[in-house]
Every structure is written in C-alpha cells, then in structure tokens.
NUNU-308270 format. One record per residue (C-alpha): residue in one letter; x, y, z; residue number from 1. Coordinates in nm, 2 decimals, always signed. Layout:
! residues N
<residuo: a, xx: X, yy: Y, zz: Z, num: NUM> $
...
***
This chain:
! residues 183
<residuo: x, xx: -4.58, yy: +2.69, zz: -3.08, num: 1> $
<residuo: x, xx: -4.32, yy: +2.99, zz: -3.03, num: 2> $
<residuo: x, xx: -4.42, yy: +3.00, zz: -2.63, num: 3> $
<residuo: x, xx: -4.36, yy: +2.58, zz: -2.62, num: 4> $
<residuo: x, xx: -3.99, yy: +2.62, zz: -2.75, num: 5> $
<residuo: x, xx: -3.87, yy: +2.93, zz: -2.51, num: 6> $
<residuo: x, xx: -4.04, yy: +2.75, zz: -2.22, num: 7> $
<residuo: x, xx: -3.84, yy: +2.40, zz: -2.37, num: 8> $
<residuo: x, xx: -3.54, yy: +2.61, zz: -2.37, num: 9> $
<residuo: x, xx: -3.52, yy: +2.85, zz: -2.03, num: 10> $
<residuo: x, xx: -3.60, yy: +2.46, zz: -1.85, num: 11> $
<residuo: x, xx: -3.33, yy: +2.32, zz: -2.04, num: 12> $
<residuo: x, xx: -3.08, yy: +2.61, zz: -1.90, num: 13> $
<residuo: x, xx: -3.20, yy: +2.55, zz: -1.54, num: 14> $
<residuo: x, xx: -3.14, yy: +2.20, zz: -1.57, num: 15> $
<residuo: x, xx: -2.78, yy: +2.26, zz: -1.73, num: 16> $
<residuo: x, xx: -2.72, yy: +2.53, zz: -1.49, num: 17> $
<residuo: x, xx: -2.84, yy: +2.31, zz: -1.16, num: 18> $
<residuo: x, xx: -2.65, yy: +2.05, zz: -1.27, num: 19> $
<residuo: x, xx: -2.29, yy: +2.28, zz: -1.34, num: 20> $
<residuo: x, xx: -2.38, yy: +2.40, zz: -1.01, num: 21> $
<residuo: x, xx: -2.35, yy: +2.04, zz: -0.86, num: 22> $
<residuo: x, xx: -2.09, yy: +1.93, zz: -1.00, num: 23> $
<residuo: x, xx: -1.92, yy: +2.26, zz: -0.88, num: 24> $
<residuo: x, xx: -2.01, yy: +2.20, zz: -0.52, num: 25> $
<residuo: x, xx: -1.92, yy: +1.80, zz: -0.51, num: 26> $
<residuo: x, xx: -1.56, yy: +1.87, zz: -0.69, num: 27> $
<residuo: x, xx: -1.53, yy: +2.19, zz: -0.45, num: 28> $
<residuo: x, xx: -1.36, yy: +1.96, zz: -0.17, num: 29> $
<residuo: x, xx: -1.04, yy: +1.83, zz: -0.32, num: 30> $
<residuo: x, xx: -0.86, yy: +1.55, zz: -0.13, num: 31> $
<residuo: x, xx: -0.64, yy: +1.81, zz: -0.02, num: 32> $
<residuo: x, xx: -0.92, yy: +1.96, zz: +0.22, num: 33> $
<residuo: x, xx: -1.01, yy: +1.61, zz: +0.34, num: 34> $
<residuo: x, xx: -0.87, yy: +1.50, zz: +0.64, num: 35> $
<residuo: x, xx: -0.76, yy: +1.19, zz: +0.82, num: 36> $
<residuo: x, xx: -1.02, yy: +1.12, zz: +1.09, num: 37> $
<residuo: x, xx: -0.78, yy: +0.83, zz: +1.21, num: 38> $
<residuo: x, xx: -0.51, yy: +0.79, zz: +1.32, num: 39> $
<residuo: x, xx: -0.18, yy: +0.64, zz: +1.21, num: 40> $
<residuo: x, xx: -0.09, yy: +0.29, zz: +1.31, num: 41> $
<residuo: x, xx: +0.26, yy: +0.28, zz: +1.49, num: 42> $
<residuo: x, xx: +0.27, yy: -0.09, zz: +1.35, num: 43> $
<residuo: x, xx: +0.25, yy: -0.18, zz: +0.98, num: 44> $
<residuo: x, xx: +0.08, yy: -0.55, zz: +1.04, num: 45> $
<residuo: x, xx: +0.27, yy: -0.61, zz: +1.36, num: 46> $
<residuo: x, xx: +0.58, yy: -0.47, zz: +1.28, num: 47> $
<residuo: x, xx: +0.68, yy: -0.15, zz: +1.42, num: 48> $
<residuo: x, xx: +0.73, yy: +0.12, zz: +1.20, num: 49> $
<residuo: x, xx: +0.79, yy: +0.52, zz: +1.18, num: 50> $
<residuo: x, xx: +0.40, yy: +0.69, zz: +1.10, num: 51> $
<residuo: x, xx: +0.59, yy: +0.97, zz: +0.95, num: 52> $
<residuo: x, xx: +0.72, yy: +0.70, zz: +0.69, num: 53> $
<residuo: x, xx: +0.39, yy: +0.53, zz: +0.68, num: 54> $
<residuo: x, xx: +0.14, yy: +0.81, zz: +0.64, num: 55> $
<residuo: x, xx: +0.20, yy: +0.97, zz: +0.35, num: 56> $
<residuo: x, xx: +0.08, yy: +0.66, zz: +0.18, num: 57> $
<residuo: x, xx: -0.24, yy: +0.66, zz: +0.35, num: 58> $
<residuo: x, xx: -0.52, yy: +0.83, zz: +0.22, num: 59> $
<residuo: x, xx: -0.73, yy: +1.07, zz: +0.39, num: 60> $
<residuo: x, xx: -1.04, yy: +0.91, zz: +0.57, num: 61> $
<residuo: x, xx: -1.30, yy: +0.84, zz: +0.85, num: 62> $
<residuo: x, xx: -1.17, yy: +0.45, zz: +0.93, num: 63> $
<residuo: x, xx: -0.83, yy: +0.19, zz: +0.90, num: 64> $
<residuo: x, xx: -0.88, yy: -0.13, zz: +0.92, num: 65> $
<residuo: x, xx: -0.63, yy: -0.40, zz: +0.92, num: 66> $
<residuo: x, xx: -0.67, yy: -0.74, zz: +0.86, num: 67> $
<residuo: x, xx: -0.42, yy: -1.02, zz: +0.82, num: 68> $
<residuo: x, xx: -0.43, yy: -1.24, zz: +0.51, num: 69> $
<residuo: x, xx: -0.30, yy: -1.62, zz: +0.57, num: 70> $
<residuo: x, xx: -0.22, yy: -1.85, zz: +0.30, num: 71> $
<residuo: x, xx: +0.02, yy: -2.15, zz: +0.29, num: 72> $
<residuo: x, xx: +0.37, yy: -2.06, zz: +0.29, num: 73> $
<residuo: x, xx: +0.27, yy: -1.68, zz: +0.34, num: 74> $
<residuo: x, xx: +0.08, yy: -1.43, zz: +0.56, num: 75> $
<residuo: x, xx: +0.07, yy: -1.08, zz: +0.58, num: 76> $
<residuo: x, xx: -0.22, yy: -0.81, zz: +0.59, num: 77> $
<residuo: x, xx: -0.43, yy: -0.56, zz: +0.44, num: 78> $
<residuo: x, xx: -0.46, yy: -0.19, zz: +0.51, num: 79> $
<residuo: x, xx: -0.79, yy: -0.05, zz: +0.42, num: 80> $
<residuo: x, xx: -0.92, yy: +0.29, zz: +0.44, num: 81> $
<residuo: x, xx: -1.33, yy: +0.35, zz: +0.42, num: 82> $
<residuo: x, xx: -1.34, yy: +0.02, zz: +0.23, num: 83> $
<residuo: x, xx: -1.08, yy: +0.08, zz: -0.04, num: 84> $
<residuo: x, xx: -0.76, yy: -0.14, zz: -0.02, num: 85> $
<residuo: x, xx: -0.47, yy: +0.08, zz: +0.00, num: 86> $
<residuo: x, xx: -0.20, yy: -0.18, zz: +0.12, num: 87> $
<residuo: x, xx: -0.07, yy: -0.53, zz: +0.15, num: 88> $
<residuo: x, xx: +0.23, yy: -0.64, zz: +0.32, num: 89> $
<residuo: x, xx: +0.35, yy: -1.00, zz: +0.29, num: 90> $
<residuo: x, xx: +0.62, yy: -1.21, zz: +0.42, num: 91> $
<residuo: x, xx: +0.69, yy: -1.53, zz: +0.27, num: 92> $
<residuo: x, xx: +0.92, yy: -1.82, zz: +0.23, num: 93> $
<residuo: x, xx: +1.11, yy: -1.90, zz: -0.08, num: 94> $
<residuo: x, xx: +1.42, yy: -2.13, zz: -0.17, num: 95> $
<residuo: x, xx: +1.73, yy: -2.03, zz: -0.01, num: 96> $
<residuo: x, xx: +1.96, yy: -1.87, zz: -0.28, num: 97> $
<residuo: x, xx: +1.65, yy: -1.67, zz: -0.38, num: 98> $
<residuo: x, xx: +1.80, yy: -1.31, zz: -0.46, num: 99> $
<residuo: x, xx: +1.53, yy: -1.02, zz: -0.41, num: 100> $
<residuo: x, xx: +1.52, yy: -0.93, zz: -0.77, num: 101> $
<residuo: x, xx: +1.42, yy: -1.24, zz: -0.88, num: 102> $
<residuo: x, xx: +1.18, yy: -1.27, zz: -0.60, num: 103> $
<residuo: x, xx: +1.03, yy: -0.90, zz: -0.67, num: 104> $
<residuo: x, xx: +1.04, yy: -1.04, zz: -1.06, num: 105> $
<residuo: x, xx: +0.80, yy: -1.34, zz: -0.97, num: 106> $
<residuo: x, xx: +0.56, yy: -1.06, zz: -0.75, num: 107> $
<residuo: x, xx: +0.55, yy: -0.73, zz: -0.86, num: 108> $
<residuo: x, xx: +0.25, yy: -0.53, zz: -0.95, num: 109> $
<residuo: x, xx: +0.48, yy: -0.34, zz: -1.21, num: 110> $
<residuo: x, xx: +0.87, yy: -0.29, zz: -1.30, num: 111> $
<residuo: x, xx: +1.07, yy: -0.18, zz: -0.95, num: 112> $
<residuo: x, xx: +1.36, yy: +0.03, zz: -1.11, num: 113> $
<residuo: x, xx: +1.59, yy: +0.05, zz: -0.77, num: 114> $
<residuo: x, xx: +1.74, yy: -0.17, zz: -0.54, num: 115> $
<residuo: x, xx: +2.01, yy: -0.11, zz: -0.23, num: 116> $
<residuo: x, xx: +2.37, yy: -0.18, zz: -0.31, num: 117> $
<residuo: x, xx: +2.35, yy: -0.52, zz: -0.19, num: 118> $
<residuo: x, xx: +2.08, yy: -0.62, zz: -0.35, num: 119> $
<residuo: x, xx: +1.88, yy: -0.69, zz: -0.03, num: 120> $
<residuo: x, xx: +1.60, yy: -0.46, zz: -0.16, num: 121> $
<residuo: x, xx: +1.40, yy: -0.36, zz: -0.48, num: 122> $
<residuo: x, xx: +1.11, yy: -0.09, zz: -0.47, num: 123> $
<residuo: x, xx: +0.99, yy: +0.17, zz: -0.66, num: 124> $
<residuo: x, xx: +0.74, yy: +0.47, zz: -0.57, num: 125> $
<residuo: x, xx: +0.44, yy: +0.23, zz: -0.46, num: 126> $
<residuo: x, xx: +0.59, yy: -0.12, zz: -0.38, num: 127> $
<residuo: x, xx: +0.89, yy: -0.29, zz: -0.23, num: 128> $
<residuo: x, xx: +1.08, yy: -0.64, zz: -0.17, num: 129> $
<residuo: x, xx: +1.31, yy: -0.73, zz: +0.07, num: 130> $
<residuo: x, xx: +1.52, yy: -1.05, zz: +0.17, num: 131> $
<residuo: x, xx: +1.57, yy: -1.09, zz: +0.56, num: 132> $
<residuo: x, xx: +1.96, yy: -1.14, zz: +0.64, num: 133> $
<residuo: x, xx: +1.89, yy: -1.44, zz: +0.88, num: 134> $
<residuo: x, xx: +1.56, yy: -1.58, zz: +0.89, num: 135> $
<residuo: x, xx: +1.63, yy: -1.92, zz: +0.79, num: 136> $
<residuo: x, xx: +1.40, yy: -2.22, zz: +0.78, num: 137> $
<residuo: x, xx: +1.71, yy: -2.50, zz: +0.81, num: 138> $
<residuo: x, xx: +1.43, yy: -2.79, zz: +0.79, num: 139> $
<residuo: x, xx: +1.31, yy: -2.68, zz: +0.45, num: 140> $
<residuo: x, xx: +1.59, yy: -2.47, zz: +0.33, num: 141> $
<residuo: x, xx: +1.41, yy: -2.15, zz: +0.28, num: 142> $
<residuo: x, xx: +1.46, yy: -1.78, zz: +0.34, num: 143> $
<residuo: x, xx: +1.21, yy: -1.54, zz: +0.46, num: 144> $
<residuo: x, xx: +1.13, yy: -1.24, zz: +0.20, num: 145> $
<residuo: x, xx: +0.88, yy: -0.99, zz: +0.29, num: 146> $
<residuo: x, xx: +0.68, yy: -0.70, zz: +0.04, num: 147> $
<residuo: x, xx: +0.48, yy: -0.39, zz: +0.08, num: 148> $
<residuo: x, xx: +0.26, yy: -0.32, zz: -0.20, num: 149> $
<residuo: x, xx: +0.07, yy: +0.05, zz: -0.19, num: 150> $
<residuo: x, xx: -0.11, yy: -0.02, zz: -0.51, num: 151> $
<residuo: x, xx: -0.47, yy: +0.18, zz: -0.35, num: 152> $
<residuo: x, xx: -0.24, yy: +0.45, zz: -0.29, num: 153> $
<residuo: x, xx: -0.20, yy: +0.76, zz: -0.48, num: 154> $
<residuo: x, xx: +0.15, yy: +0.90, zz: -0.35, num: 155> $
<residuo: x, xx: +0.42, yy: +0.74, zz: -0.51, num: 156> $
<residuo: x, xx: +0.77, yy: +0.79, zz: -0.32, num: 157> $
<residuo: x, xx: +1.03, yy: +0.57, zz: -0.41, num: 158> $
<residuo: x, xx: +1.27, yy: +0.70, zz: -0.11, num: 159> $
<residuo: x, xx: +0.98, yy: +0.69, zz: +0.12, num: 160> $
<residuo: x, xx: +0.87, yy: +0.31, zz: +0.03, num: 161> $
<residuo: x, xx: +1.27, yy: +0.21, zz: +0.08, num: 162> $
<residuo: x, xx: +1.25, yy: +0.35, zz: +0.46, num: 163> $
<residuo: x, xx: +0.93, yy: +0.19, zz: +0.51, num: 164> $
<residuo: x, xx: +1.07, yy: -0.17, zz: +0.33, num: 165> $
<residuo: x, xx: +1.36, yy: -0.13, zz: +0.57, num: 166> $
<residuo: x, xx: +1.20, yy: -0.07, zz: +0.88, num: 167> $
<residuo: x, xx: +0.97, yy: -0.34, zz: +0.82, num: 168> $
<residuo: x, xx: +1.16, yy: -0.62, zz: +0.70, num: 169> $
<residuo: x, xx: +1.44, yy: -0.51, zz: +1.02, num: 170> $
<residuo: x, xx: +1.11, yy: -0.56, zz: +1.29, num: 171> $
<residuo: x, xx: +1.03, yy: -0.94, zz: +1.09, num: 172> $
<residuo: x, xx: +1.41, yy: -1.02, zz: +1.11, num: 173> $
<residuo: x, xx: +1.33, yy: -0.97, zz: +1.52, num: 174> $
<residuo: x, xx: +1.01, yy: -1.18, zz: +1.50, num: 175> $
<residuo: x, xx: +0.89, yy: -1.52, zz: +1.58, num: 176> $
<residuo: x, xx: +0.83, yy: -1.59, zz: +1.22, num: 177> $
<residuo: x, xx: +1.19, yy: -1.53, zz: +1.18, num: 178> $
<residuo: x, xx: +1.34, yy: -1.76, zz: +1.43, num: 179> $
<residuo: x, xx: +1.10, yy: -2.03, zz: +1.41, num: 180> $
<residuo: x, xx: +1.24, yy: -2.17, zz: +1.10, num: 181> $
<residuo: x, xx: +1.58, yy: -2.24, zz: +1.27, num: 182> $
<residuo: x, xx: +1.44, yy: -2.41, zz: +1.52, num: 183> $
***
C-alpha cells in the first residue's frame, strides 16, 4: 500500500510541475514582445489620418481588417485585428442644434470627462465625439456628427483619442458625405 501512495504522489508532482512549467512558457511572451505583423493604415475608414496617432491604439498582430458598417442614417467601419474588434468609427446625422455632449450622452460606451473649449468635441482615453462645423443636410435639417470608439483596445489616451477625433472628423468635413446634404 506504502509503494501505491509514493508512486500516487511523485506522478502527482510531475503533473503539477509539467503543468507550472506550461503555464510559465505560454505567459513568457507578454504583449510587449509581440509585434505588429501589419502595418498601419494611413486612413481611419477613408479618412486620412496620422499612424503615429492611430497606432498606439492598435494591438499587436498578424492581420487588420477593415470593414464598413451601413445602417440608415449612419455608416462608418470596424477595425479588427486577428478577429477581435478593436475599433468603430461612425458618422451620423442628427437634428441640427444637436450639441456634441448631448450627442456623446445618447452614444457613449462610458462617461467622456473632456471636451474642447467650444464644445465641438467630447472623448475620453478610448472613445470620442465630434460635431462637423458645416456639414449640413438643409433638406432634412441635420448636422453630421462623427465617433471613434476603441472599446477592443487596451491603451487608453485621452490626448491621443482628441488628435485622432480631430483629424478625423477635419478629413469628413472635406468629404462627399459632408457636402451632399447641402446639395
């Protein structure tokens, strides 16, 4: 019975040590040793933007994939990185006299806690909301509003997501979305 027990034990250590062992070797690589395999889109959803401002909210990776996203009244896109969802971007039409804060109120993920001095923006670390200066839709008395969103994102930068929201919502206020609305 003695021999049954020690052998019962010295397999239970191997197995405990293996598996220590294992989970050593697969935590070994932290995402700081991963690196991007891809490279950095020049264009958040067709709107040019700076990759220094846009990378450090992508992850590192093998493959990006963006897709746009069309629904009435809206459209935008997804960024995805090895099939996790890191960011949307949406631009979308809402009643003229809209200001952003309420507009960030109606859409935000979580509580933005900084806006520009005008108003014109809201963001935080991970998401942002910004109200174009003169895309008008005259017809149907709406003003175009556009958001990024990095909720699959771990860096949170709230001075990094305002340069992006700038820079983005500046290339939609030069876009054919923008001026179609006055036509």
């Amino acid at each position: 019975m003695k021999s049954d027990r020690t052998t019962v034990r010295k397999s239970g250590t191997v197995c405990i040590a293996a598996l220590t062992i294992l989970a050593f070797l697969q935590t070994g690589c932290s995402e700081e040793d991963q690196k991007r395999e891809y490279a950095v889109p020049g264009t958040l959803c067709g709107a040019a933007v700076d990759r220094d401002d846009l990378a450090p909210f992508l992850p590192a990776g093998r493959k990006i994939v963006v897709k746009g996203r069309f629904y009435s009244g809206s459209k935008g896109c997804e960024v995805i990185v090895d099939g996790k969802l890191i960011m949307t971007t949406t631009q979308m039409w809402m009643g003229e006299g809209t200001t952003t804060a309420l507009f960030a109120a109606r859409q935000s993920l979580d509580s933005p806690d900084k806006s520009t001095e005008d108003g014109r923006f809201v963001y935080s670390g991970f998401e942002a909301f910004g109200k174009t200066r003169s895309c008008v839709d005259t017809r149907y008395k709406q003003e175009l509003f556009t958001i990024i969103q990095a909720e699959g994102s771990t860096y949170r930068e709230a001075e990094a997501m305002r340069r992006l929201i700038l820079a983005f919502t500046g290339e939609i206020e030069k876009s054919a979305e923008c001026t179609a609305g006055a036509e």
